[in-house]
N, CA, C and O atoms as a GROMACS GRO file, in nm:
protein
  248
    1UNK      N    1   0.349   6.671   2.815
    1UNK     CA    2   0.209   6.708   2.827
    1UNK      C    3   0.126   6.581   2.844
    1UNK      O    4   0.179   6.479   2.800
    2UNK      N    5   0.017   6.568   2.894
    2UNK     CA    6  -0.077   6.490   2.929
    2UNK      C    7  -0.166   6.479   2.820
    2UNK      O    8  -0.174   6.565   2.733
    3UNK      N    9  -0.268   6.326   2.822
    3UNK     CA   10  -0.337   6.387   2.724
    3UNK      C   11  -0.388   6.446   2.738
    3UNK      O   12  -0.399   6.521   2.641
    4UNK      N   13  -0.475   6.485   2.864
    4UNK     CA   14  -0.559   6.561   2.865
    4UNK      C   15  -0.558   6.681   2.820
    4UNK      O   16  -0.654   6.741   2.772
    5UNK      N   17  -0.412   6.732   2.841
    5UNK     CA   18  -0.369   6.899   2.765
    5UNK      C   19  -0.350   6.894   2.647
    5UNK      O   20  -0.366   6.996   2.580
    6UNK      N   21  -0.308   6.761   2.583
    6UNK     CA   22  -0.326   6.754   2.410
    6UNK      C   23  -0.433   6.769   2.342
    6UNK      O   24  -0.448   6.830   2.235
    7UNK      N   25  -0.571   6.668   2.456
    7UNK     CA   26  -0.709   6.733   2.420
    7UNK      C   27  -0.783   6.887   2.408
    7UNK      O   28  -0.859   6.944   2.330
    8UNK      N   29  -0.723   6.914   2.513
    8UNK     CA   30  -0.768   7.121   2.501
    8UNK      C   31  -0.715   7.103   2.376
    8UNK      O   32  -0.790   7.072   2.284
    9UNK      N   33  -0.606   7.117   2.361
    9UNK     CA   34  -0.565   7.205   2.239
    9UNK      C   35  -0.615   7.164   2.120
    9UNK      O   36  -0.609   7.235   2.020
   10UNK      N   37  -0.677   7.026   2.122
   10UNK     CA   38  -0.709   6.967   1.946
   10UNK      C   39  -0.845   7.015   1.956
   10UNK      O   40  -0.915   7.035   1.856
   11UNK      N   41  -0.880   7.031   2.063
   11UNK     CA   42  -1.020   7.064   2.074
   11UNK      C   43  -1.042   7.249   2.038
   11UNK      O   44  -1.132   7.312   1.982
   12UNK      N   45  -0.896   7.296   2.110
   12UNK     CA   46  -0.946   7.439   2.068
   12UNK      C   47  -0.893   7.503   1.911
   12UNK      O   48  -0.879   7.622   1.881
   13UNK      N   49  -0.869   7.388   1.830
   13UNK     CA   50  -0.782   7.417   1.726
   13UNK      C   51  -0.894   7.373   1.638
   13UNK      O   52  -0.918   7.402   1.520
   14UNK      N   53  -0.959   7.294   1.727
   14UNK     CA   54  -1.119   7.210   1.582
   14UNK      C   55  -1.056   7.107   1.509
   14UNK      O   56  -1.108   7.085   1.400
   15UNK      N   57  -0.957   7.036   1.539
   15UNK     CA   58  -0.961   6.887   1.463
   15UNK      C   59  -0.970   6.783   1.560
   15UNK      O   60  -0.940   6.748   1.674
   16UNK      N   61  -1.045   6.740   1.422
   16UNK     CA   62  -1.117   6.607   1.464
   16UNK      C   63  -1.026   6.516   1.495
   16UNK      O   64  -0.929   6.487   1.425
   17UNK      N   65  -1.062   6.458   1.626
   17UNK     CA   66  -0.989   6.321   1.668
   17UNK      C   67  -0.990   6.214   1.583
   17UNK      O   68  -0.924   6.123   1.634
   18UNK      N   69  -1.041   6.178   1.462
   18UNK     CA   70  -1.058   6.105   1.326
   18UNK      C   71  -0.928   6.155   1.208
   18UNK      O   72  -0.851   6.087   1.140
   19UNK      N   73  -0.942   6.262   1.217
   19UNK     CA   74  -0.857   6.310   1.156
   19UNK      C   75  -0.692   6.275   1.202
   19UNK      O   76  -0.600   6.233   1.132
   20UNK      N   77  -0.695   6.312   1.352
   20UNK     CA   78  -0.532   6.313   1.403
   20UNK      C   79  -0.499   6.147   1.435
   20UNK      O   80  -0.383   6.107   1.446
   21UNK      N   81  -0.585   6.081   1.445
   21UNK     CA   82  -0.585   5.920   1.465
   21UNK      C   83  -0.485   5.882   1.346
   21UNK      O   84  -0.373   5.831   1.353
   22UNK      N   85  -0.566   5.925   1.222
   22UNK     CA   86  -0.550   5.862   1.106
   22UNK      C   87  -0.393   5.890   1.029
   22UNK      O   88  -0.329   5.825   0.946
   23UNK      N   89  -0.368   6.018   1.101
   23UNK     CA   90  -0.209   6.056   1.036
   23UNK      C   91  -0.080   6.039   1.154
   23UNK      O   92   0.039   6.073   1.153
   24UNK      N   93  -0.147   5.986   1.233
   24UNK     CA   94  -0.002   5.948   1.354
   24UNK      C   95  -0.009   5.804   1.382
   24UNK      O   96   0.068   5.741   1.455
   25UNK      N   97  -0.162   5.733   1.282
   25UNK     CA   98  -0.133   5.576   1.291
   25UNK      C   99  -0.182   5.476   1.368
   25UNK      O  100  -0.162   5.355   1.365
   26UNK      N  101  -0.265   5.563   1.455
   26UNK     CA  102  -0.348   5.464   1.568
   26UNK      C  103  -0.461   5.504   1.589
   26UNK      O  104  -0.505   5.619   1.584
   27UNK      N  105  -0.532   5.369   1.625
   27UNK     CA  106  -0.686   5.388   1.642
   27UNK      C  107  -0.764   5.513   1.679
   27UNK      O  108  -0.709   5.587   1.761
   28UNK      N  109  -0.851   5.539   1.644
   28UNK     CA  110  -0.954   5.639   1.709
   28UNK      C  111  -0.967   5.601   1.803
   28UNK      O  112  -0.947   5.689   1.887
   29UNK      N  113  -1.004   5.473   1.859
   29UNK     CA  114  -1.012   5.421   2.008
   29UNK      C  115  -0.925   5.393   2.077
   29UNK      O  116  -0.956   5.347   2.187
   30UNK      N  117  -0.759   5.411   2.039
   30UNK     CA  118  -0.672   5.450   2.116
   30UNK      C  119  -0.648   5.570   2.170
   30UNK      O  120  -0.625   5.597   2.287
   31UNK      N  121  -0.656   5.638   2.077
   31UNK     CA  122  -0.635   5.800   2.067
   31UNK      C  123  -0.756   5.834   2.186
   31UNK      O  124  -0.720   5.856   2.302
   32UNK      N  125  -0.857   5.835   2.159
   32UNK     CA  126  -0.948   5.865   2.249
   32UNK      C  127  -0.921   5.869   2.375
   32UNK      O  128  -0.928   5.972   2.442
   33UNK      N  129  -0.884   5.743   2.426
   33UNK     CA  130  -0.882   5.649   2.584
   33UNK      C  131  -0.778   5.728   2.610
   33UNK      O  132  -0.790   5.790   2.716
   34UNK      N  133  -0.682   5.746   2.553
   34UNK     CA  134  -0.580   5.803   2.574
   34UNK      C  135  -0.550   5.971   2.606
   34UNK      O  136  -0.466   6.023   2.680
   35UNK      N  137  -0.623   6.014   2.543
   35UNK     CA  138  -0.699   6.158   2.557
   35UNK      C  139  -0.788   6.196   2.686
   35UNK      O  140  -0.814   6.309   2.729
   36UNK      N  141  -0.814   6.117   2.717
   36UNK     CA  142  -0.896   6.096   2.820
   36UNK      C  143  -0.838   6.041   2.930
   36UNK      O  144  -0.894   6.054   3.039
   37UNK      N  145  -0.737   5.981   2.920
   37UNK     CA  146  -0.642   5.983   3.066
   37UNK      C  147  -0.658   5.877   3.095
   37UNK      O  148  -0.608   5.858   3.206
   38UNK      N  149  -0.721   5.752   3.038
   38UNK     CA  150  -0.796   5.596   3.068
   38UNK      C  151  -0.648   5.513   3.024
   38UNK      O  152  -0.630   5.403   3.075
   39UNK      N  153  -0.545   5.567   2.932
   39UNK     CA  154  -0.420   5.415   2.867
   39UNK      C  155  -0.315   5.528   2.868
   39UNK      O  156  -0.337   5.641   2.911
   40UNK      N  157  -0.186   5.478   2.810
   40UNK     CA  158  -0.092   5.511   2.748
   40UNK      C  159  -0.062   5.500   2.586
   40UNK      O  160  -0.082   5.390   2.535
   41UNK      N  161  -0.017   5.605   2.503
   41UNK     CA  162   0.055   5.582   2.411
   41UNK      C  163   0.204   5.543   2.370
   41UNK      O  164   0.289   5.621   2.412
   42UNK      N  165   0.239   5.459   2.311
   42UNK     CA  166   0.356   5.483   2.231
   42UNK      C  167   0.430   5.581   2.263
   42UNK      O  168   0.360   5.671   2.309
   43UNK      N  169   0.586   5.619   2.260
   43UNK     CA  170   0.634   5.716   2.227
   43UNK      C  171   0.665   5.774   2.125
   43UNK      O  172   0.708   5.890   2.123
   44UNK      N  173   0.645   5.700   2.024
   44UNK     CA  174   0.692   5.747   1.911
   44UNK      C  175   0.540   5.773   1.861
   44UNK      O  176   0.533   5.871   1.787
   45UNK      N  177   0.426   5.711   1.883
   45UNK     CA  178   0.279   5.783   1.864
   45UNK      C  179   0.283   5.952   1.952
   45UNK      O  180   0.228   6.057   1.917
   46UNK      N  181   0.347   5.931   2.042
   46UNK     CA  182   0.343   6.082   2.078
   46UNK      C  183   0.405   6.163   2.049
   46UNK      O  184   0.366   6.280   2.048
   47UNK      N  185   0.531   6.120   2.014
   47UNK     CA  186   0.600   6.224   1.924
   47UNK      C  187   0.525   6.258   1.803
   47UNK      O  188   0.544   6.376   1.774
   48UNK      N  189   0.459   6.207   1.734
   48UNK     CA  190   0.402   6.218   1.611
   48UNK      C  191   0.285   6.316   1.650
   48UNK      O  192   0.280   6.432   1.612
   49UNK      N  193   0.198   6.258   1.724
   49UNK     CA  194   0.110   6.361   1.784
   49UNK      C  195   0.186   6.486   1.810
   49UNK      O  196   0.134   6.570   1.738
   50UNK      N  197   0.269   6.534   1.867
   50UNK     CA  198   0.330   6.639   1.929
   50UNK      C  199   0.354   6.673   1.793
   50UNK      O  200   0.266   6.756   1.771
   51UNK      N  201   0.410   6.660   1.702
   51UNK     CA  202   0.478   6.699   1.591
   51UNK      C  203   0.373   6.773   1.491
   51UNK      O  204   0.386   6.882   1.435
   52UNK      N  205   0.268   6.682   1.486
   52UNK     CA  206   0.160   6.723   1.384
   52UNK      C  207   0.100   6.816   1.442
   52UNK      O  208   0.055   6.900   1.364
   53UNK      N  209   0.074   6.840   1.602
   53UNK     CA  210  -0.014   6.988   1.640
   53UNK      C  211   0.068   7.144   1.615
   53UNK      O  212   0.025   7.259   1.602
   54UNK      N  213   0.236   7.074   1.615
   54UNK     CA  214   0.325   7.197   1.578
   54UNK      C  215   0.329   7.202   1.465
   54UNK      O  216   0.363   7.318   1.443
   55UNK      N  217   0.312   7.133   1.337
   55UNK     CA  218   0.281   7.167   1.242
   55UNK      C  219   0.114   7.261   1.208
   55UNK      O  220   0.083   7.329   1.110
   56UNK      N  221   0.044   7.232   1.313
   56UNK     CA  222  -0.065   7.343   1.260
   56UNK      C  223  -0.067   7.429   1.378
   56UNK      O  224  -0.172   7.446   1.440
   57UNK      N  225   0.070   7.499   1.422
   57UNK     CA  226   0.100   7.621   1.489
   57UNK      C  227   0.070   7.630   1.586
   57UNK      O  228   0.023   7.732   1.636
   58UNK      N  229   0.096   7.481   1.664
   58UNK     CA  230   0.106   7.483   1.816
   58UNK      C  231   0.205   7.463   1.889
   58UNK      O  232   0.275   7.367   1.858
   59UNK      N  233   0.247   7.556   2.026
   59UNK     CA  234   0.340   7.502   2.057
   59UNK      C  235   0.340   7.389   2.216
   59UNK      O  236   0.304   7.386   2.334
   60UNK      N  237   0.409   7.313   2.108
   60UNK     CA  238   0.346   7.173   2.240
   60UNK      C  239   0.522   7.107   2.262
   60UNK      O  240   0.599   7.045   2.188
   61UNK      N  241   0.530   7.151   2.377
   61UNK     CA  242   0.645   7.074   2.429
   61UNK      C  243   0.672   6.910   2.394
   61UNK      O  244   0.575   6.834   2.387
   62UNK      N  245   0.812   6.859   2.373
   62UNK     CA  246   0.822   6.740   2.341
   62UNK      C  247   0.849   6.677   2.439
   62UNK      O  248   0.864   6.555   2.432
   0.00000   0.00000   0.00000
C-alpha cells in the first residue's frame, strides 16, 4: 500500500497522525511527508505501521 492509502484509512478510522508517529517510532514529520507521497519509510517503520492499523481492525496488506 502507498501512503497515500495508509492515509485514507487513518484518516477514516480518526487517529491522529501524533498518535501513530509516536508508537511505530518516527517523527510526526516523517510520518506526514510520507503520507503524503513527498519520502520513503523504513521497512520495518512500515511494517509497524501496517501492523498497528490491523491491530485496530484493519485490513491492510503487508
Amino acid at each position: 500500500m502507498t501512503g497515500k492509502q495508509l492515509k485514507q484509512i487513518i484518516q477514516q478510522q480518526g487517529i491522529s497522525q501524533k498518535y501513530i508517529s509516536k508508537e511505530i517510532c518516527l517523527s510526526y514529520t516523517s510520518l506526514n511527508s510520507y503520507l503524503n507521497g513527498h519520502t520513503h519509510i523504513s521497512k520495518s517503520k512500515y511494517y509497524r505501521l501496517c501492523a498497528l492499523l490491523q491491530q485496530m481492525g484493519e485490513d491492510v496488506l503487508l
